[in-house]
Structures are given as C-alpha cells and as structure tokens.
C-alpha positions in Angstrom: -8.5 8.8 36.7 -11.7 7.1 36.2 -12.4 3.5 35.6 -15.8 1.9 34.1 -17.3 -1.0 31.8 -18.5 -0.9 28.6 -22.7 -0.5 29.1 -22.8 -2.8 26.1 -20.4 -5.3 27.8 -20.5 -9.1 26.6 -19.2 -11.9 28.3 -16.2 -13.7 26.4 -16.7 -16.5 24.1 -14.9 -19.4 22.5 -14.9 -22.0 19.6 -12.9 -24.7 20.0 -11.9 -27.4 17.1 -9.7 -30.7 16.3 -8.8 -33.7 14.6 -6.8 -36.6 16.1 -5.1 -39.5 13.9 -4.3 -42.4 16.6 -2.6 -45.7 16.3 -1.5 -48.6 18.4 1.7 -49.0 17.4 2.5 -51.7 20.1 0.1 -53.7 22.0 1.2 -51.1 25.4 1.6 -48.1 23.3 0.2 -45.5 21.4 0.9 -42.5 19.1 -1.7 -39.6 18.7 -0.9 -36.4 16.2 -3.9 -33.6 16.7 -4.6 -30.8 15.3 -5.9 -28.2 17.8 -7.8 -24.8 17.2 -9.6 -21.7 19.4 -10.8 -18.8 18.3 -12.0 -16.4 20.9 -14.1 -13.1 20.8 -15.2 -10.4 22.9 -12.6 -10.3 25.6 -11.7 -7.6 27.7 -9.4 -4.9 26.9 -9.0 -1.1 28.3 -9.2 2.0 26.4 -9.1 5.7 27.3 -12.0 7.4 26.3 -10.0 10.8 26.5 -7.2 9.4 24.0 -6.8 11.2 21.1 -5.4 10.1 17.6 -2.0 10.5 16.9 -0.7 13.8 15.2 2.1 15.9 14.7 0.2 18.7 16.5 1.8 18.8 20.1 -0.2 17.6 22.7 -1.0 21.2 25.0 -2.9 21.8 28.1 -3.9 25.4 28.3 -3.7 26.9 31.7 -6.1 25.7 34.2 -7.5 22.6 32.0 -6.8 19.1 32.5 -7.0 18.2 28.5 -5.6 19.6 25.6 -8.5 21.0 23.3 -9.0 18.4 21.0 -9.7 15.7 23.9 -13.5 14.8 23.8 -14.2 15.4 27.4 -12.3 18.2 28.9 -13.6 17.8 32.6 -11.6 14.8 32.9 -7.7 13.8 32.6 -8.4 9.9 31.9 -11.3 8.0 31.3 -10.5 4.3 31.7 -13.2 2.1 30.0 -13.3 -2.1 29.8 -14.7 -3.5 26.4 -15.3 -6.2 25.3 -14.4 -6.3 21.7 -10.9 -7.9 21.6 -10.2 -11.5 19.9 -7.8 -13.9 20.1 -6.6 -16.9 17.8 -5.0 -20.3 19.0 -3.4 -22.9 16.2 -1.7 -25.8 17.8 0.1 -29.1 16.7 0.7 -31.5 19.2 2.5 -35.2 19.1 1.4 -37.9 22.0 3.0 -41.1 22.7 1.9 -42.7 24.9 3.1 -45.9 26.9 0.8 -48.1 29.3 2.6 -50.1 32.4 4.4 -53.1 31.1 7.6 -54.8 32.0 7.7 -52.3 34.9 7.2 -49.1 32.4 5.1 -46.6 32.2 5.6 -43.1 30.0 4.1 -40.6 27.9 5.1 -37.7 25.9 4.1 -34.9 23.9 5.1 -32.5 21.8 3.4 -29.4 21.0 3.8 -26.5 18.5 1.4 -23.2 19.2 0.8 -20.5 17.9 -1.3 -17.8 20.0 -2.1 -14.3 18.7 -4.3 -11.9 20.8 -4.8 -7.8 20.6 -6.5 -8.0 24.2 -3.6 -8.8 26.5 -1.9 -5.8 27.1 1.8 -5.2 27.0 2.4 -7.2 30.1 0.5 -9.1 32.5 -3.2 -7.6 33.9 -3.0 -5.1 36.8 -6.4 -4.3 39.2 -8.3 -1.3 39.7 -9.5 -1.3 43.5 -12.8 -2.6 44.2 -13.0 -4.0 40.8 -12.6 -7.0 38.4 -9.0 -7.4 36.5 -8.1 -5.0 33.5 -5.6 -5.5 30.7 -3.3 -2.9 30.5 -4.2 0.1 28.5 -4.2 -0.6 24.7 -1.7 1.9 23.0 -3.5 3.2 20.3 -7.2 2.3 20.6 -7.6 4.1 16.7 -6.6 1.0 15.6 -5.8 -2.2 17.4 -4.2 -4.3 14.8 -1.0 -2.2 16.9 -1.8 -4.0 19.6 -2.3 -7.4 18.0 0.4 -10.1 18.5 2.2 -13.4 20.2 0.9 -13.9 24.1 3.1 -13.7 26.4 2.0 -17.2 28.2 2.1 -19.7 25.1 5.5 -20.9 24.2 6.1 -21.8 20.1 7.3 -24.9 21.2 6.8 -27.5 24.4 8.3 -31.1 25.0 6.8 -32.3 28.2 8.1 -35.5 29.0 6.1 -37.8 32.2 7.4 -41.5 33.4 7.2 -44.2 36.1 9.9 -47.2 36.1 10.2 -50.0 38.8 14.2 -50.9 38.8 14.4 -54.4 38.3 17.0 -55.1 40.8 16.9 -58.7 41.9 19.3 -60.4 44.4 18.0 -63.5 44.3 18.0 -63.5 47.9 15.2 -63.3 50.9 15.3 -61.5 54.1 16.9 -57.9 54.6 19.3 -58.0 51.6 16.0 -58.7 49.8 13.6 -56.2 51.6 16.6 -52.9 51.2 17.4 -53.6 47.1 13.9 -54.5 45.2 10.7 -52.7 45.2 12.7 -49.2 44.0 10.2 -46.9 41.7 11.9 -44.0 39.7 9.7 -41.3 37.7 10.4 -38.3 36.3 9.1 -35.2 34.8 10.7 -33.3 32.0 9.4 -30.0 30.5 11.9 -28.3 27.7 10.2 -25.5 26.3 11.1 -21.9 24.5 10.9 -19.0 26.0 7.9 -16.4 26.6 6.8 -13.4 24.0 8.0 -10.4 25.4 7.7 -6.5 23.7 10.4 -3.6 23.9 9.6 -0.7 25.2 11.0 3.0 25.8 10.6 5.7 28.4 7.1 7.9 27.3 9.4 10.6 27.3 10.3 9.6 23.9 6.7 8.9 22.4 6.1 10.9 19.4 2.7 10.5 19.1 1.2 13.7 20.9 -1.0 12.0 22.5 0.4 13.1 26.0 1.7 9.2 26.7 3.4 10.6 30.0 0.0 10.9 31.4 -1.5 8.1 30.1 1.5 5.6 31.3 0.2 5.8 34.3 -3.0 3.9 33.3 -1.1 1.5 31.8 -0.5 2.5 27.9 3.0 1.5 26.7 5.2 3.3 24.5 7.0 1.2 22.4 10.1 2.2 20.2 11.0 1.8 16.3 12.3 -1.5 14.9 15.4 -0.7 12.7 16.9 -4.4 13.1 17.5 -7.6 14.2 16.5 -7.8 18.0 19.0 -11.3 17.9 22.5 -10.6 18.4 24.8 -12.7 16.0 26.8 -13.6 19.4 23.6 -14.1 22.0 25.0 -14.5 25.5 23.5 -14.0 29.0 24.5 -10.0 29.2 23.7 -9.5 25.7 20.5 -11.4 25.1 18.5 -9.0 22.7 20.2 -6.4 20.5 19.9 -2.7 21.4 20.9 -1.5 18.5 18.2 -3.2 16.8 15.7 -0.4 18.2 15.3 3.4 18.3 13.2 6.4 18.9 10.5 7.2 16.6 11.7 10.5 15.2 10.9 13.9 16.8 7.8 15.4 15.1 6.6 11.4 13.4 3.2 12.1 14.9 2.7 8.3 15.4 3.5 5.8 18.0 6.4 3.6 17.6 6.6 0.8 15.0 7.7 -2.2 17.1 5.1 -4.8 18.0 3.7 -6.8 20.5 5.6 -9.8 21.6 7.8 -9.7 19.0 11.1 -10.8 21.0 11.0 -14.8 22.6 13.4 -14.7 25.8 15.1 -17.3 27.3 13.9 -21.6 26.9 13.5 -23.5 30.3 14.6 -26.8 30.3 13.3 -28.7 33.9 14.0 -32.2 34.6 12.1 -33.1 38.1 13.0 -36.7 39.5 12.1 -38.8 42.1 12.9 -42.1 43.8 10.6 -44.4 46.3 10.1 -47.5 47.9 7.6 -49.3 50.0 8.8 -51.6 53.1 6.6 -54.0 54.7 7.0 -54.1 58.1 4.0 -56.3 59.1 0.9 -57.4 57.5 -0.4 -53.5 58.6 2.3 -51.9 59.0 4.4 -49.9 56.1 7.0 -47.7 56.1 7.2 -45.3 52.6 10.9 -43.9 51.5 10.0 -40.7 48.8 13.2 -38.7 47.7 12.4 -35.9 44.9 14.1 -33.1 42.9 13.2 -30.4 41.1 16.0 -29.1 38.0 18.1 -32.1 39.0 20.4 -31.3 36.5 20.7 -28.1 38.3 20.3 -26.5 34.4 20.2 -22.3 35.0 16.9 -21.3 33.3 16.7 -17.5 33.1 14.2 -15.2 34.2 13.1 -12.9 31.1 15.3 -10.3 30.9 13.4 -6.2 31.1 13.3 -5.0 27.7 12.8 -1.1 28.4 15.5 0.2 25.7 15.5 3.3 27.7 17.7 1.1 30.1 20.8 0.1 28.1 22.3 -1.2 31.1 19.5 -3.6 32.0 17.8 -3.8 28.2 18.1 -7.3 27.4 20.3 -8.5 30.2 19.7 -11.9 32.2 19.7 -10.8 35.6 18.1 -13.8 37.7 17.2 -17.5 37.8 13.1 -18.7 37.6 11.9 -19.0 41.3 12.6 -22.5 42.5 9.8 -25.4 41.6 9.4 -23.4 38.3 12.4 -23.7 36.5 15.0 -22.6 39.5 18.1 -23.8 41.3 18.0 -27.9 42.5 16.1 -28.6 45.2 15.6 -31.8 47.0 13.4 -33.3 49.8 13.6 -36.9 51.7 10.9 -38.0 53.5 9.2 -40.9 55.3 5.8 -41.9 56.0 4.7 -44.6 58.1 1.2 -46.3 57.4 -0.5 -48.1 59.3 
C-alpha cells in the first residue's frame, strides 16, 4: 500500500455566520437566542486511486498480478491518496440564559440544536499513516461521494449544558466556631444532557457486492456497509437490543453496487452528567487560610452507555450496550476531598 497527497492539495477553509436577538430580562439576567452557521470546503479525505467503479463483473486477479484488469495502475495493489475536495455544513440554534451573581447566585444555560453534515469524515474516527499527517478513513465509493455524505459522528442533535455557583445562606446568628464551621459554604455544579453520537452500520467485506475487491481495500480503511430494509429503532429499545438487526441486510449477490445504508444514520445512546461540588474557605489568621473542596463527577451515579458496535455481521454484539463512558466523561460517580492551606 501506498500513501500520498493530492499535488493540487489546498488547505481547508471556513465561513462562519450568525445572528443573535438579546434581552435583559432582569436587571442580573439575560436571554440570548442565535442563529449559528459554517460552511466548510476543501478538507481532507482518502481515496484509492486503484478503485474501480462498481459492477456486476467479478472482481479477478489473474495469476501473478496484483489488480484485476480493469484497475488503472496494475503495478500496484492500493494507492492511498489525501485530497482536499470534501465539504462540510454546520446549522445550529442555540438558547442562552444567562444569570450574573446576585443574592449569592450565579448561572447560565444553554440549549443548543445542531445539525452537522460532512462527506469527509470517514466511517469512524481518523487513523495515521507512519511518518505522516492524519487521514480520514478511506471513502467507500470515491465515484460518487454524496455515499459518503452524512451526520458527524462528534455533533449531537441536541445539548443542554447547564453551569452554576450558589453561596448557601446558612446563618446561625452566632460568632465564634459554630459561626466559622456553618456559613461561607459555595455549591456549583455542572450539568450536560445531551443525545447520543451518529454512528453507521456496517457488515463483514465478505458480503460487499460491489466487485470492487472490498476485502483488500478494508484494510485501508474503506467500509462496507449493508442494505436498509427497516426501521433501525426497535419498538421495545432496551440495553441488549438497542438498534434493530432486522432492520438491515446484505446487498444481494450479483447487485454490483455497494450497500444502500448511509453514513451516520443510527444516534446511540444520550449522556446525561451532573458534576457537583462543595467548598468553603476558613480563616485561620489574617494570612493564614485553610480551603475545604469536595467534588463529583455523574453524582447521580446515572449509567451513560458507551456506543454500542454496529457491525451487523455480529448479531451477538450488533447493537448491544456493552460498557459505561470512561469516568470524568460520562462514567461511574467519582468523588474527591481535598484541602489546601494558603498562606
């Protein structure tokens, strides 16, 4: 396998637009709707210069060549190349309030509904070449990349991400120790409830039908990807029956074409993430302070899901939450106390 760049390569580029109606709806507190856009050209994607188009004439290697016949360069098996011709489109509508410190309060929170369609981001996430810059992973069917074109895996439809301080107004109305141990307490929090990421079936290469020898090229990344005959949500969605098997097939023998199903067409498993945390400063003398900091990640201890692998070649893993997201990313409740003296 061979890997090169584009001789024509262009650097990526963006335009970015929106418009924001604000207004103070307390004296302490504002609300913001925006409406954000990006469109971005000439990212990176990787095609095989050897690929062929699909047909229903078998792919065949005659003895002692690396290619079948048709392939445009015969003295090589694949030809990796990184253009620069992909796109990508970002619509977003995102909700702000926002509330400045007063009476011991401080919060803000948004909202955000997003929309991001890309044909440059490969199948799954980008893999490395030694000795050279990230590729995307190998794009299907580079005859025609509107196959390739659909949700990104990283941008969630929707995201509430919630951020606040508040002093608890504990008072004894008494000095000294009692004093010193029960006021001063600060509580904050971060909250983050969001759906889940795009993710794209896909089936064994064994069962490509696009004689385009996909065996070969999996292993430069290309993804064959099976036929759509239903509805990937199951009417009874539980934890070993997240997606819908049945809702996907082999493209028939003899189709000469690459399977129907598209990219990022199935949304796994939401997160919802409450972090907390509680602290206090004690005066000890005039220099001398002693910080109390307890904090929490998922302190509701909520299960969030890993995605699920989605290889319907594997009916006993297809669609099946296996694990929980690492810890301080959506994972089990964790906890820390500490101390710091200043002086």
């Amino acid at each position: 396998m061979e890997e090169a760049n584009d001789p024509n390569w262009r650097d990526p580029q963006s335009a970015q637009w929106n418009l924001t109606v604000e207004r103070q709806v307390t004296p302490t507190t504002i609300a913001r709707v925006s409406y954000v856009g990006m469109a971005s050209y000439r990212l990176p994607y990787t095609i095989d210069l050897n690929q062929i188009p699909a047909s229903t004439t078998p792919y065949t290697v005659p003895a002692g060549a690396f290619v079948a016949p048709r392939a445009p360069h015969q003295n090589w098996l694949l030809l990796m190349t990184s253009v620069s011709q992909g796109n990508a489109s970002y619509q977003a509508m995102k909700t702000q309030l926002i509330h400045r410190f007063s009476h011991g309060l401080s919060f803000q929170g948004s909202y955000t509904w997003a929309k991001n369609i890309s044909d440059a981001q490969g199948t799954d996430a980008p893999v490395t070449f030694g000795g050279e810059e990230p590729y995307a992973l190998e794009i299907a069917n580079r005859f025609n990349l509107r196959e390739d074109r659909g949700n990104v895996v990283a941008t969630p439809r929707q995201r509430l991400l919630v951020t606040g301080t508040y002093q608890l107004p504990f008072k004894t109305g008494h000095s000294g120790f009692l004093k010193a141990v029960s006021e001063g307490w600060n509580a904050s929090t971060i909250m983050t409830i969001q759906t889940g990421q795009w993710l794209t079936p896909t089936i064994s290469p064994i069962f490509d039908q696009s004689d385009t020898d996909m065996i070969v090229r999996s292993g430069g990344g290309a993804i064959a990807r099976p036929d759509c005959v239903g509805n990937p949500v199951p009417s009874n969605q539980t934890s070993q029956n997240f997606f819908n098997l049945n809702a996907f097939a082999p493209t028939p023998a003899g189709a000469g074409r690459f399977g129907n199903c598209g990219l990022g067409i199935l949304q796994g498993p939401g997160m919802i993430d409450v972090d907390a945390g509680l602290a206090k400063r004690f005066q000890i003398t005039e220099r001398l302070h002693l910080r109390f900091e307890a904090s929490f990640t998922n302190v509701l201890n909520h299960t969030n899901y890993a995605p699920p692998a989605t290889n319907v070649s594997n009916p006993s893993t297809f669609g099946v939450l296996q694990s929980a997201l690492p810890q301080g990313s959506g994972g089990n409740r964790t906890g820390q106390v500490a101390l710091r003296l200043d002086f």
